[in-house]
N, C-alpha and C positions, 0 to 999 in steps of 0.2 A: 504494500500500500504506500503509497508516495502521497504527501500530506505538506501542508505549507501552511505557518498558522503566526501571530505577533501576539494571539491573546495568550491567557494562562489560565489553565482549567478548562477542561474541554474536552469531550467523550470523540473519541475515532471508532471506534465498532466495539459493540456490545453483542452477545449473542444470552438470550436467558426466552424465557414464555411471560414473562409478565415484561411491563413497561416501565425501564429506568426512570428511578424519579430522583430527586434530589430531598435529601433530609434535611440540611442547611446552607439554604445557599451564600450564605457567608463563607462557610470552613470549606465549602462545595463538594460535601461527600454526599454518599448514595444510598439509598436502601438496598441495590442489588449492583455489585460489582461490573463495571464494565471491563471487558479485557484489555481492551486497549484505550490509552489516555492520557494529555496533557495536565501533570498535577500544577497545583496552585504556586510551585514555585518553577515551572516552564520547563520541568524535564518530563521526556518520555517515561511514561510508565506500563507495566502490563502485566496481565495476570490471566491464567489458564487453570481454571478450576472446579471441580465437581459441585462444591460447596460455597462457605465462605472462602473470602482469600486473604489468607494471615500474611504469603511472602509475594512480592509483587519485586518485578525486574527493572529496574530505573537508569535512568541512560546516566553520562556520567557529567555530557553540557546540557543546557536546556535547547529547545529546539524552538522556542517562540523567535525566534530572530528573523523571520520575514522569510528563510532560505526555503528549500525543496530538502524534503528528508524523507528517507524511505524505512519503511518499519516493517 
């Protein structure tokens, strides 16, 4: 998936049966985990899980910078 984004915080693909909502959209967490997604402080993050997801994979710059990044 190739993605370009300047904001922070921000769902790239979700896969679940019910519909992603947000619990606070201040802190901008979720009721159901999306797998992939820009956290609140601009790095890639993602998670692949049966259940909840307790460990989540975090890029190591953030990717809000305007460029083209592939996930």
């Amino acid at each position: 998936m190739w993605f370009k984004t300047t904001q922070a915080g921000g769902v790239l693909f979700y896969y679940g049966d019910k519909p992603l909502s947000i619990t606070d959209p201040v802190a901008n967490t979720w009721y159901n985990t999306p797998a992939l997604y820009v956290g609140t402080d601009g790095k890639l993050r993602g998670c692949l899980a049966t259940g909840s997801c307790t460990t989540t994979i975090t890029s190591a710059a953030s990717v809000n910078d305007g460029q083209w990044h592939q996930a």
